[in-house]
C-alpha atoms as one frame of an Amber mdcrd trajectory, in Angstrom:
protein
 -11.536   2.720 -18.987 -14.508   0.972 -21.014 -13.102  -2.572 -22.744 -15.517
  -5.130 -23.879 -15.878  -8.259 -22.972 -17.719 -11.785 -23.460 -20.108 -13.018
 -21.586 -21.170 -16.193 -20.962 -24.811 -15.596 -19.586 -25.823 -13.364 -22.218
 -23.557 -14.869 -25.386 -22.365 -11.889 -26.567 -19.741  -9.308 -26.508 -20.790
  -6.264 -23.897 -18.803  -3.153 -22.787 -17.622  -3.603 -19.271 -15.601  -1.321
 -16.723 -13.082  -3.960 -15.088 -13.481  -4.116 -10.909 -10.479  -6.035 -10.209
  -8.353  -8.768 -10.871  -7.537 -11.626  -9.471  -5.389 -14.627 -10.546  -7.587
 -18.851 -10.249  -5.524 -22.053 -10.867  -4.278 -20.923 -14.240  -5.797 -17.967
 -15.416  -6.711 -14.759 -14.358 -10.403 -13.752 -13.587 -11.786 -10.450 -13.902
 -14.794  -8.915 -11.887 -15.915  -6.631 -14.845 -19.768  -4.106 -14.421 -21.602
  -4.294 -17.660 -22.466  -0.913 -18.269 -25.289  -1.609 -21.000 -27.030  -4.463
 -18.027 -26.109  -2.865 -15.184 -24.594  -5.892 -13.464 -21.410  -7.477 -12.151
 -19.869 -10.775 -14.059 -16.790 -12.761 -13.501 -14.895 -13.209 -17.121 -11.275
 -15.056 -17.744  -8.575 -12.049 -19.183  -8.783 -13.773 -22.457 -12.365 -13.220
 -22.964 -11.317  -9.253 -22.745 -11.111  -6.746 -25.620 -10.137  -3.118 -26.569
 -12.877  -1.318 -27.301 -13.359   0.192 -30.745 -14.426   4.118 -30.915 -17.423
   3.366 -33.256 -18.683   1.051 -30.358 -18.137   3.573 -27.749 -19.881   5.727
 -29.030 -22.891   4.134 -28.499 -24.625   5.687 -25.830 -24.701   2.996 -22.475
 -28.285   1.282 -21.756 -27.842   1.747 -18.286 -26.422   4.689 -15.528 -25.308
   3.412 -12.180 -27.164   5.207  -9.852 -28.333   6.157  -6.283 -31.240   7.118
  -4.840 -31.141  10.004  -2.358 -31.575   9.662   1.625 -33.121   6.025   0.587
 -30.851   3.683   2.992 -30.555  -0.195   3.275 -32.213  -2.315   5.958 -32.032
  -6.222   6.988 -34.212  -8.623   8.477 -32.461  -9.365  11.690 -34.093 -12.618
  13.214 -33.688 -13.632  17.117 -34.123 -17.499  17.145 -33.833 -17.173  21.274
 -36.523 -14.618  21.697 -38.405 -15.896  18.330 -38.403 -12.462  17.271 -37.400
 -10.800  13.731 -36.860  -6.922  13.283 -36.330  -4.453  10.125 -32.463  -2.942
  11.399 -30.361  -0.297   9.272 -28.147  -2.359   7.130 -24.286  -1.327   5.737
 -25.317  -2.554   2.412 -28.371  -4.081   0.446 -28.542  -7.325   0.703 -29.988
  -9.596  -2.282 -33.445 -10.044  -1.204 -33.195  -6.119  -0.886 -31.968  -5.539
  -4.632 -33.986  -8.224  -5.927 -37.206  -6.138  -4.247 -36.532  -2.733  -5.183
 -36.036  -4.310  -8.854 -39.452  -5.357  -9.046 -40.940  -2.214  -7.797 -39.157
  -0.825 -10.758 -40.719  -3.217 -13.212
């Protein structure tokens, strides 16, 4: 379910699909994607809305997305043998996102 929320970063209310929940010190914190900026942000429950239809019906500014047969790799960096090596990675690492982003630009 789409809900909006407020972000911090950006200073304005987004749409956002909530990740998951988890209660801090004396609040709970949300791990919410922003579906129009395509990224992941950390927001307190209070900072969370219903969404209104007119809003939703805006189409989203960005699709999450993957790219076909295209898998991650790491730097993997032997300090003994003063050797580093491109391996197949689980997941992208930063470095890896950041990257590909750029190539995009």
């Amino acid at each position: 379910q789409i809900c909006v929320v407020f972000s911090e970063e950006l200073k304005c209310w987004c749409r956002a699909v909530i990740k998951s929940i988890m209660y801090c010190t004396d609040h709970y914190q949300t791990e919410c994607f922003l579906v129009d900026y395509a990224k992941y942000i950390f927001v307190k429950s209070k900072d969370i809305r219903v969404a209104l239809e007119a809003f939703m019906q805006i189409p989203y500014r960005a699709k999450k997305c993957r790219l076909y047969r295209t898998k991650p790799v790491t730097l993997r960096i032997d300090f003994c043998e003063d050797t580093a090596k491109i391996v197949p990675a689980k997941r992208w690492d930063s470095a890896a996102t950041r990257y590909f982003q750029n190539l995009l630009k």
